[in-house]
PDB file of N, CA, C and O in Angstrom, chain B, residues numbered from 101:
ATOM      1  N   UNK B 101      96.399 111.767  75.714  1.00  0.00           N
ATOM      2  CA  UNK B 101      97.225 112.051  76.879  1.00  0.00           C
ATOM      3  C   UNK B 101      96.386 112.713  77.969  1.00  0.00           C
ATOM      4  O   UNK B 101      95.338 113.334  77.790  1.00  0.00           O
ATOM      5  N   UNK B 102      97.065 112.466  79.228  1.00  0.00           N
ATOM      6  CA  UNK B 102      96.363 113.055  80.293  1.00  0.00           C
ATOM      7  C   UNK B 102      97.165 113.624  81.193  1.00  0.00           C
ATOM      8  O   UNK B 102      98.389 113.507  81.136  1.00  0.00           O
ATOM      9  N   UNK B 103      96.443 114.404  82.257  1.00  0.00           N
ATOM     10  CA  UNK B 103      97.130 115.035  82.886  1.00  0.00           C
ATOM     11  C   UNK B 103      97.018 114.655  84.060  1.00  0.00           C
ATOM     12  O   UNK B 103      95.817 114.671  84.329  1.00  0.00           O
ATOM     13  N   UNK B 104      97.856 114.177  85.276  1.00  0.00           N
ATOM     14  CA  UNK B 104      97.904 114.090  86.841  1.00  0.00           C
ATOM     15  C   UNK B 104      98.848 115.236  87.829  1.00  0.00           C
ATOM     16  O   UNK B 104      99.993 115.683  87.884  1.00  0.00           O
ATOM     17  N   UNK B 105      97.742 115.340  88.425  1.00  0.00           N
ATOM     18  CA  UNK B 105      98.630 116.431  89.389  1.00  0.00           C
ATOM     19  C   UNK B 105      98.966 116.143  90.651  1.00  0.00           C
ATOM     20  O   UNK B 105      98.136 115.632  91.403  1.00  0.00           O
ATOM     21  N   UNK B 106      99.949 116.368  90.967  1.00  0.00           N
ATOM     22  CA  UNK B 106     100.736 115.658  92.096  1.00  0.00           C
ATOM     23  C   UNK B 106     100.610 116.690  93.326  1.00  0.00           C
ATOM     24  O   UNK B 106     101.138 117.751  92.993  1.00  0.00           O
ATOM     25  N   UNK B 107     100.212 116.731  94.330  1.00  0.00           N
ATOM     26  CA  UNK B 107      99.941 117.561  95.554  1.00  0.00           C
ATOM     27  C   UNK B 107     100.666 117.001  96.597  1.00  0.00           C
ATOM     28  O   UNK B 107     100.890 115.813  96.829  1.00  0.00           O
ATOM     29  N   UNK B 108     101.056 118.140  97.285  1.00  0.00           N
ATOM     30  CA  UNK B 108     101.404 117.781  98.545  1.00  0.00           C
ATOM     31  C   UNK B 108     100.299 117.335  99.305  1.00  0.00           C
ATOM     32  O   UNK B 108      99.073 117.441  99.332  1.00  0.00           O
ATOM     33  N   UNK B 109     101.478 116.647 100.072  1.00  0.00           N
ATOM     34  CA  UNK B 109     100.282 115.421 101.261  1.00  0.00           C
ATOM     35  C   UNK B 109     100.083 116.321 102.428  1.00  0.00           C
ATOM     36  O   UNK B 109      99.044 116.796 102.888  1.00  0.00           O
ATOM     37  N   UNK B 110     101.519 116.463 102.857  1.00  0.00           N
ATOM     38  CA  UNK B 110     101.313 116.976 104.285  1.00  0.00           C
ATOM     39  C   UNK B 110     102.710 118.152 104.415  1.00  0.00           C
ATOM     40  O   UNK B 110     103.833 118.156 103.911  1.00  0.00           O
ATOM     41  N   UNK B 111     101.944 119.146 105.404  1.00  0.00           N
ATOM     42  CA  UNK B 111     102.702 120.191 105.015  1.00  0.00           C
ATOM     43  C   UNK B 111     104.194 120.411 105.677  1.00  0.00           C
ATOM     44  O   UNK B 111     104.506 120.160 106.841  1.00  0.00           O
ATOM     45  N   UNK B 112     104.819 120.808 104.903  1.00  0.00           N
ATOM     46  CA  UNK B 112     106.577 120.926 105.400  1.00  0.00           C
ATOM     47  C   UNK B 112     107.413 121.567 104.467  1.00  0.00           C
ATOM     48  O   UNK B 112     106.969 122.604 103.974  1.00  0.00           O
ATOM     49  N   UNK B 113     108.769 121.093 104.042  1.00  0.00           N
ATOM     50  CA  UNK B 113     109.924 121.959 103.555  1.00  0.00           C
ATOM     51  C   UNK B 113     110.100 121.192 102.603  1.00  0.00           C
ATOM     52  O   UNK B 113     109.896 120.000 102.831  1.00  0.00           O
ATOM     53  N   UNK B 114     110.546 121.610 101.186  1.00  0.00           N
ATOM     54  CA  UNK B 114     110.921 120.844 100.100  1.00  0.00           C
ATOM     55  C   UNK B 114     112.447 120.992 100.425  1.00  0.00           C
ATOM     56  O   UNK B 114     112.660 122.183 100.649  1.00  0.00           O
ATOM     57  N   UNK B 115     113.852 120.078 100.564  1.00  0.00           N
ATOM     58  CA  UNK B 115     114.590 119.654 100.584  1.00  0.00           C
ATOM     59  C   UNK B 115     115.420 118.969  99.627  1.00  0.00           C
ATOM     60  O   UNK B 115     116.648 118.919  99.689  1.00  0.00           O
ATOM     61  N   UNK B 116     114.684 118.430  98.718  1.00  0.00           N
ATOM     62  CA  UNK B 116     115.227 118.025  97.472  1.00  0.00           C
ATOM     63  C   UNK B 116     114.427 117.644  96.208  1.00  0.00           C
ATOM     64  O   UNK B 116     113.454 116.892  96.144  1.00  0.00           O
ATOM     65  N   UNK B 117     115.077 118.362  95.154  1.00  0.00           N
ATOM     66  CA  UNK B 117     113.799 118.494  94.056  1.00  0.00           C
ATOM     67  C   UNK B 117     114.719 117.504  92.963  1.00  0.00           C
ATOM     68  O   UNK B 117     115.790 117.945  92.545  1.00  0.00           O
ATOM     69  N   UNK B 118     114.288 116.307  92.585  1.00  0.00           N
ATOM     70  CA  UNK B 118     114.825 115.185  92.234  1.00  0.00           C
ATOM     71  C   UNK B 118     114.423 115.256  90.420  1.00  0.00           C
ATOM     72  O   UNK B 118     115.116 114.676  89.584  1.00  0.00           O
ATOM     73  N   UNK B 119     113.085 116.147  90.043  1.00  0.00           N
ATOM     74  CA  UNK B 119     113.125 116.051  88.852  1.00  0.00           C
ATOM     75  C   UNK B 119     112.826 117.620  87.665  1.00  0.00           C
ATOM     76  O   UNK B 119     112.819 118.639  88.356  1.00  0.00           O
ATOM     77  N   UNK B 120     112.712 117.779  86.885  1.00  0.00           N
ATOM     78  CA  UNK B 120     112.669 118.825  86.245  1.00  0.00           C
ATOM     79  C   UNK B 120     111.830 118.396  85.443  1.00  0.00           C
ATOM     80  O   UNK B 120     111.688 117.179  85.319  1.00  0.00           O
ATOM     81  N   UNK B 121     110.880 119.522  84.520  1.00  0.00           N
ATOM     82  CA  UNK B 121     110.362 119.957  83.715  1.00  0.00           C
ATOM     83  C   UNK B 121     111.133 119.036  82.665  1.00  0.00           C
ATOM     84  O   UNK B 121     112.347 118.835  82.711  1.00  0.00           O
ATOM     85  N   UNK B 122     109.973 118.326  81.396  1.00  0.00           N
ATOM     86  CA  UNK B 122     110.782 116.789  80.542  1.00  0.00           C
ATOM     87  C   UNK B 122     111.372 115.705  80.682  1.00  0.00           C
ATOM     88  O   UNK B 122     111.730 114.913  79.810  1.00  0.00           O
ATOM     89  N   UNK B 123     111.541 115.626  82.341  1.00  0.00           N
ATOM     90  CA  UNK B 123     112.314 114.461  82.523  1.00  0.00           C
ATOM     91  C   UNK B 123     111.067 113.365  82.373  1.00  0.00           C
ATOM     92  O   UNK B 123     109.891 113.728  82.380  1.00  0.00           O
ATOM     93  N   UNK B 124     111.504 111.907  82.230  1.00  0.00           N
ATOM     94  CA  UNK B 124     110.554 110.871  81.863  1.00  0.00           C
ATOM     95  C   UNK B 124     110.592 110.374  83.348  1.00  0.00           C
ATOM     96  O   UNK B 124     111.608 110.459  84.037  1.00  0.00           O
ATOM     97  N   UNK B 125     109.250 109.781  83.845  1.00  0.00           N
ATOM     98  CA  UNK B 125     109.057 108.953  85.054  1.00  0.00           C
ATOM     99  C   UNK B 125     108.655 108.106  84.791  1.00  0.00           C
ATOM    100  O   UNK B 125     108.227 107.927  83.651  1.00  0.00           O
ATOM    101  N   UNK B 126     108.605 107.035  85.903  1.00  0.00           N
ATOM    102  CA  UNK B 126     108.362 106.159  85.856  1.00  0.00           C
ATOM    103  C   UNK B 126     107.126 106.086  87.476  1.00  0.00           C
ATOM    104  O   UNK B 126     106.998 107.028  88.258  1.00  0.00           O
ATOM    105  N   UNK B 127     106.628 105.170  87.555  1.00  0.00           N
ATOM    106  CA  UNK B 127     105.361 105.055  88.983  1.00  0.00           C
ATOM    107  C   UNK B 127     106.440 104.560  89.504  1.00  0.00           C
ATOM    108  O   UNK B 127     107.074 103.554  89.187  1.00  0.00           O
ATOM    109  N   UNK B 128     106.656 105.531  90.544  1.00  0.00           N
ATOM    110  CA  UNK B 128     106.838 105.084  92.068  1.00  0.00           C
ATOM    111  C   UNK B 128     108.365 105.753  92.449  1.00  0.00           C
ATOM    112  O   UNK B 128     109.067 105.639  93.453  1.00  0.00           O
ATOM    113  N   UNK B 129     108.568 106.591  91.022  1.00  0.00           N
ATOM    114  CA  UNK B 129     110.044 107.498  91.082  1.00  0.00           C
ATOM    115  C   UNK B 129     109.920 108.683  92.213  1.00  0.00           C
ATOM    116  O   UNK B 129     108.856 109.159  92.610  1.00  0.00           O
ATOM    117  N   UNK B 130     111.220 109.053  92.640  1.00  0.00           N
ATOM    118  CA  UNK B 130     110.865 110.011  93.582  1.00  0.00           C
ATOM    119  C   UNK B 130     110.599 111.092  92.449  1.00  0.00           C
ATOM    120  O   UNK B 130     111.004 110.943  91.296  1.00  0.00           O
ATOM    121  N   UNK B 131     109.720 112.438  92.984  1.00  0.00           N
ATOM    122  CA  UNK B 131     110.068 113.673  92.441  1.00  0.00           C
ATOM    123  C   UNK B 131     110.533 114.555  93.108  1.00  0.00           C
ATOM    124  O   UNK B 131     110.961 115.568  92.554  1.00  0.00           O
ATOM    125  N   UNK B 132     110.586 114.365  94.824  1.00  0.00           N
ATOM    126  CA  UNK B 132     110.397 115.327  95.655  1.00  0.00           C
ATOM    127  C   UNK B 132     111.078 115.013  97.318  1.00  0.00           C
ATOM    128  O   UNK B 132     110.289 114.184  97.773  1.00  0.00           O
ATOM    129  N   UNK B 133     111.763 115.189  98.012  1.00  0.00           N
ATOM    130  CA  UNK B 133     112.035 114.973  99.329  1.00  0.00           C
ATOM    131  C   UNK B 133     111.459 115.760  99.840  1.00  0.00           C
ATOM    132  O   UNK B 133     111.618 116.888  99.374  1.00  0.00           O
ATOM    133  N   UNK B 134     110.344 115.596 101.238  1.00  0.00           N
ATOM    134  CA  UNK B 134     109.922 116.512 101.732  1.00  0.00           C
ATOM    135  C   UNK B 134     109.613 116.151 103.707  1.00  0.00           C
ATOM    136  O   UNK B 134     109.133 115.171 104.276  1.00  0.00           O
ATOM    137  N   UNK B 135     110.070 117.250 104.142  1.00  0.00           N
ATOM    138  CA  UNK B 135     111.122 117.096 105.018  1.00  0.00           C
ATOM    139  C   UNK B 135     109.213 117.469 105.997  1.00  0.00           C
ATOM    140  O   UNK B 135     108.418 118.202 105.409  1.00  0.00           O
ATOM    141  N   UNK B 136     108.927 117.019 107.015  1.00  0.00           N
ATOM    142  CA  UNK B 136     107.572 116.688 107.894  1.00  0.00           C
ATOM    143  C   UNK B 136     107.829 116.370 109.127  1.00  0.00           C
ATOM    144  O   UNK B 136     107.920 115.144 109.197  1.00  0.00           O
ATOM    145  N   UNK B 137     108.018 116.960 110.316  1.00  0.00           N
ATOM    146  CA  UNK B 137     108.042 116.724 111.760  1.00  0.00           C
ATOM    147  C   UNK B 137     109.252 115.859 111.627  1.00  0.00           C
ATOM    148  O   UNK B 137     109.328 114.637 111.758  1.00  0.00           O
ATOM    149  N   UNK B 138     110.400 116.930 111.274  1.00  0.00           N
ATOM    150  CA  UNK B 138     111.846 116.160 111.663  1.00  0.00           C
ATOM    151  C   UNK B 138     111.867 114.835 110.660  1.00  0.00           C
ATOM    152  O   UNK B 138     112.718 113.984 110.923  1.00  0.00           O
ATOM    153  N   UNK B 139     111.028 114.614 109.580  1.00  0.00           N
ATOM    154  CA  UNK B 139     110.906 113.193 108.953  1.00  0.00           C
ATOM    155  C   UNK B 139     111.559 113.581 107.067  1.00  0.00           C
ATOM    156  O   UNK B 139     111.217 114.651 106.564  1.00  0.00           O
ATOM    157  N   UNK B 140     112.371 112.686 106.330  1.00  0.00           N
ATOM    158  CA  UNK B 140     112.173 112.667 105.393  1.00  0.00           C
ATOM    159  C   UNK B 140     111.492 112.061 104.417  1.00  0.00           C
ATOM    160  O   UNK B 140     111.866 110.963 104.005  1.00  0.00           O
ATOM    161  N   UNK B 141     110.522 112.619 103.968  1.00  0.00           N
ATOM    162  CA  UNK B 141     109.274 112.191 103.386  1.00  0.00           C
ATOM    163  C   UNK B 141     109.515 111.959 101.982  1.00  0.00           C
ATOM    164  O   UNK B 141     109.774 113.078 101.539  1.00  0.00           O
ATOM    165  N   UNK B 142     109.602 110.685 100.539  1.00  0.00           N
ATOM    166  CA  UNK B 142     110.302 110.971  99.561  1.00  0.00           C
ATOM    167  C   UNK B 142     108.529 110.768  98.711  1.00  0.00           C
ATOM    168  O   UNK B 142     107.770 109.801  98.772  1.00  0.00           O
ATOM    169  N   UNK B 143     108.329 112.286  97.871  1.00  0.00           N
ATOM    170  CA  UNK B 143     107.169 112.041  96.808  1.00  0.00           C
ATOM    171  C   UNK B 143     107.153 111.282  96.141  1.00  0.00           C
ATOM    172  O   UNK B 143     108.199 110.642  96.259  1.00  0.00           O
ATOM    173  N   UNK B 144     106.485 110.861  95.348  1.00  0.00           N
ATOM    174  CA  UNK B 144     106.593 109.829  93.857  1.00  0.00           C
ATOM    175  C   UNK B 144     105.778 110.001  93.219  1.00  0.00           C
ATOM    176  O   UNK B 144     104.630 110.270  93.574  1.00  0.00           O
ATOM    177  N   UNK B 145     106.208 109.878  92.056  1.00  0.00           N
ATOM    178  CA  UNK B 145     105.037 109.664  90.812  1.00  0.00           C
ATOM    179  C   UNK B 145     104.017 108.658  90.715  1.00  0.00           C
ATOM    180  O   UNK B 145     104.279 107.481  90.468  1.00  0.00           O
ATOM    181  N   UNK B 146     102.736 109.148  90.924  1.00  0.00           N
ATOM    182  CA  UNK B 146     101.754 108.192  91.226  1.00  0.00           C
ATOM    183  C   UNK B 146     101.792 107.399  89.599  1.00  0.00           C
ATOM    184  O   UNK B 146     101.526 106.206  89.750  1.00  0.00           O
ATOM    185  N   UNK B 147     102.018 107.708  88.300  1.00  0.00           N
ATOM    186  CA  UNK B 147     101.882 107.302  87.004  1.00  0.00           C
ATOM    187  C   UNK B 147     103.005 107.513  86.688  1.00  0.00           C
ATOM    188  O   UNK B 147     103.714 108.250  87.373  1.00  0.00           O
ATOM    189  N   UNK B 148     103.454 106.909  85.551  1.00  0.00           N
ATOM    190  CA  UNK B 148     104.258 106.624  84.459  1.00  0.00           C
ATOM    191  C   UNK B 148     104.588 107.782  83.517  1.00  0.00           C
ATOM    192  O   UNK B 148     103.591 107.887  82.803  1.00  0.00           O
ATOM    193  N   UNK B 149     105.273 108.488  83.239  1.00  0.00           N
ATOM    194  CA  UNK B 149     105.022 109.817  82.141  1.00  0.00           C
ATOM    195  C   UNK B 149     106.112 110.487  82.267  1.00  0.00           C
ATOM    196  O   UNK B 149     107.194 110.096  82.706  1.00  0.00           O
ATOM    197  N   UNK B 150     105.577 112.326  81.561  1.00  0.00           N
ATOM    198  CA  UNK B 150     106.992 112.983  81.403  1.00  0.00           C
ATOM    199  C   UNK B 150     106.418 114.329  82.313  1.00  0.00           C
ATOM    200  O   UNK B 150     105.266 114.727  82.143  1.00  0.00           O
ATOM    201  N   UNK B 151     107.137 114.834  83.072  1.00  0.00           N
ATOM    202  CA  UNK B 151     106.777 116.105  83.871  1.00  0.00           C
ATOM    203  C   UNK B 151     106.890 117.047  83.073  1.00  0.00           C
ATOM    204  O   UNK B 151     107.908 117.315  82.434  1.00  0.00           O
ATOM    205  N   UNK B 152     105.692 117.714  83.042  1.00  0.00           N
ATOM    206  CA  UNK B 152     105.160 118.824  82.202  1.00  0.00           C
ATOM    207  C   UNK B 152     105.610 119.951  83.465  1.00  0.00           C
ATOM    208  O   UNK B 152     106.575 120.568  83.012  1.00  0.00           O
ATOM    209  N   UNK B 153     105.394 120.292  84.408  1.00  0.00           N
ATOM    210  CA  UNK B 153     105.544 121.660  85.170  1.00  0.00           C
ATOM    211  C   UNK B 153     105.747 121.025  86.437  1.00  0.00           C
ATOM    212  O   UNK B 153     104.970 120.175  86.874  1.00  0.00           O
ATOM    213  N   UNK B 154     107.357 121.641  87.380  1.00  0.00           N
ATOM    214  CA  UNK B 154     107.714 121.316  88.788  1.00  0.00           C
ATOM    215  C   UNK B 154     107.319 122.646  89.272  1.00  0.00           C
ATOM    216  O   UNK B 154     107.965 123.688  89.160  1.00  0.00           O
ATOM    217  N   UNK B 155     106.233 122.483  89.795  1.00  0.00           N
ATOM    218  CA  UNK B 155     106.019 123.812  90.715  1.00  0.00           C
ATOM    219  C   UNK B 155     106.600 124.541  92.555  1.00  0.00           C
ATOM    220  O   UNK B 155     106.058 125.349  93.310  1.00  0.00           O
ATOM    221  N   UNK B 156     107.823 123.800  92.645  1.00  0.00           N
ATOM    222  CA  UNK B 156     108.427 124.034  93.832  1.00  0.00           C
ATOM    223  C   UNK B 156     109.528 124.069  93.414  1.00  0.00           C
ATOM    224  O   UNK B 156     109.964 123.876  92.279  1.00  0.00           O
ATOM    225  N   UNK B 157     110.344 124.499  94.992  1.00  0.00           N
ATOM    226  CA  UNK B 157     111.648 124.717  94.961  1.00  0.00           C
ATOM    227  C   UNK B 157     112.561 124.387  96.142  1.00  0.00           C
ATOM    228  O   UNK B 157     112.022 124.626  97.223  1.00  0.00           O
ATOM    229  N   UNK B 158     113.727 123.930  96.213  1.00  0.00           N
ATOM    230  CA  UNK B 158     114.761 123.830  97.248  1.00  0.00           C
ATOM    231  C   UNK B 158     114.109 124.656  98.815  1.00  0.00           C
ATOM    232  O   UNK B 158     113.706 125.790  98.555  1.00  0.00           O
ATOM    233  N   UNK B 159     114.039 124.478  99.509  1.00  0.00           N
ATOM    234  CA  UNK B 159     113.593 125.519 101.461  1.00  0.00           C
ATOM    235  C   UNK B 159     112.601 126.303 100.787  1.00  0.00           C
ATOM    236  O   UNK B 159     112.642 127.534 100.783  1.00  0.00           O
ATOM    237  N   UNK B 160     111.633 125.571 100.165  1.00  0.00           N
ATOM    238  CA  UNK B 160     110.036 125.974  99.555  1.00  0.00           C
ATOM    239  C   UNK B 160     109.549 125.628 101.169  1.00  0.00           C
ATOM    240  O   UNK B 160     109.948 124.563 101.641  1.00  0.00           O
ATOM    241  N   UNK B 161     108.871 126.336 101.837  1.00  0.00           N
ATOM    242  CA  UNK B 161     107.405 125.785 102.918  1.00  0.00           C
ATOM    243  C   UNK B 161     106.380 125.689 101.888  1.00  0.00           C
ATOM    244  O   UNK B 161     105.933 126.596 101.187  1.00  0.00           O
ATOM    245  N   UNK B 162     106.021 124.235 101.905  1.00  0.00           N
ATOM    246  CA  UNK B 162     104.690 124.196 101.089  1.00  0.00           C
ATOM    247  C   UNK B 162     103.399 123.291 102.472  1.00  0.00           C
ATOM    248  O   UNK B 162     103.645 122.443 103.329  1.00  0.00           O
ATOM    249  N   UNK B 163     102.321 123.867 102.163  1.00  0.00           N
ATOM    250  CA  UNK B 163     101.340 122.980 102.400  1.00  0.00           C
ATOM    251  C   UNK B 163     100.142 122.066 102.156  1.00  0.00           C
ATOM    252  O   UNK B 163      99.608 122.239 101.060  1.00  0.00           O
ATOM    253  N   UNK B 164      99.635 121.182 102.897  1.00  0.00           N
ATOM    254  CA  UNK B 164      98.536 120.417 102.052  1.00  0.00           C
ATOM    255  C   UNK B 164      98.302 121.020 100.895  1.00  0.00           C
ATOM    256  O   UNK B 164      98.477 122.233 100.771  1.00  0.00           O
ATOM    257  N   UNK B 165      97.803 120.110  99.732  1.00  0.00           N
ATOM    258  CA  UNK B 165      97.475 120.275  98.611  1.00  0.00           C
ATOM    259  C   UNK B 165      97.676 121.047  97.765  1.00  0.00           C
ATOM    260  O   UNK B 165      96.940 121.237  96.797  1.00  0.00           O
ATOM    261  N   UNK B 166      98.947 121.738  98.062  1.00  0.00           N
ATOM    262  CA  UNK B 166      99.930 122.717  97.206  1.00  0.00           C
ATOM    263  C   UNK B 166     100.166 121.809  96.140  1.00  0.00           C
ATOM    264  O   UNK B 166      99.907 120.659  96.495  1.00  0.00           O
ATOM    265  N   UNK B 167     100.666 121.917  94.650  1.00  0.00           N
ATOM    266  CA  UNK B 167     100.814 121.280  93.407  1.00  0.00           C
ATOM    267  C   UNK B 167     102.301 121.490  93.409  1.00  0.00           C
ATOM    268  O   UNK B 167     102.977 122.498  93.208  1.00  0.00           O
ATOM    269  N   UNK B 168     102.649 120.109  93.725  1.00  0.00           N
ATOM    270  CA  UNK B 168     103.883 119.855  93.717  1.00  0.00           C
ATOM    271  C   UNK B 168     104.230 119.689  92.209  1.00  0.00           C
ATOM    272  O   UNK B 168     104.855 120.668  91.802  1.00  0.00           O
ATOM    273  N   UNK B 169     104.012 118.746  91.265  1.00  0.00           N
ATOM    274  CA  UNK B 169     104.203 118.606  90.023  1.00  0.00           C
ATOM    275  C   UNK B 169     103.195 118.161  88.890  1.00  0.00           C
ATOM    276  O   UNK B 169     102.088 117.906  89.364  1.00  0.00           O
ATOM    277  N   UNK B 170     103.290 117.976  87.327  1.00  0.00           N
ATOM    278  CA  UNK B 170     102.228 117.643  86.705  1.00  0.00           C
ATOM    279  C   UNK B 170     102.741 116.792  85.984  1.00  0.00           C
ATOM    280  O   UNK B 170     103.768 117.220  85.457  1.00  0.00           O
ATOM    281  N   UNK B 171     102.415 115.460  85.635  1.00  0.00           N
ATOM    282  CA  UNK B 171     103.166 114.607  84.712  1.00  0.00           C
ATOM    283  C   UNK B 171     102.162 114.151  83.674  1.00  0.00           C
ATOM    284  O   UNK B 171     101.097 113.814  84.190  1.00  0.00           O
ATOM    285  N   UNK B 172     102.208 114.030  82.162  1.00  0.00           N
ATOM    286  CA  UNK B 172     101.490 114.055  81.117  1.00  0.00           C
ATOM    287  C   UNK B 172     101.737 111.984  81.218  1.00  0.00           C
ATOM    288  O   UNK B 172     102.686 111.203  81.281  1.00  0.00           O
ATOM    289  N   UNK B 173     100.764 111.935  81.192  1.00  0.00           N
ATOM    290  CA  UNK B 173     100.770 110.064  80.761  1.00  0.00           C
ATOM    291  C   UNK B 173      99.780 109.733  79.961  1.00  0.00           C
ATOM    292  O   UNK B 173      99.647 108.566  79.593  1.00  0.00           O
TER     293      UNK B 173
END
């Protein structure tokens, strides 16, 4: 097993946190709405797997390369 870590792209407001800690993904699932110059921006799981650690939260300000989530594949 391996580990991928999911970073924010670009910096803004987390708005909706779509998955939790064990849930199973799939590539290309959202994990994350993230809200960018008035835009809703939806994350995804770059791989296939189960989220080991959601490191954000609901009116989180996060920026670049903050660790949005970790999914074990």
């Amino acid at each position: 097993m391996a580990l991928e870590t999911v970073e924010v792209p670009l910096t803004g407001k987390i708005l909706k946190v779509e998955v939790k800690a064990g849930d199973k993904v799939s590539e290309g699932d959202t994990l994350v709405i993230l809200e960018s110059m008035k835009m809703e921006n939806p994350i995804v799981a770059p791989v296939s797997g189960t989220v080991t650690k959601v490191s954000v939260n609901v009116d989180q300000v996060v920026k670049t390369g903050e660790t949005i989530a970790v999914i074990e594949y």
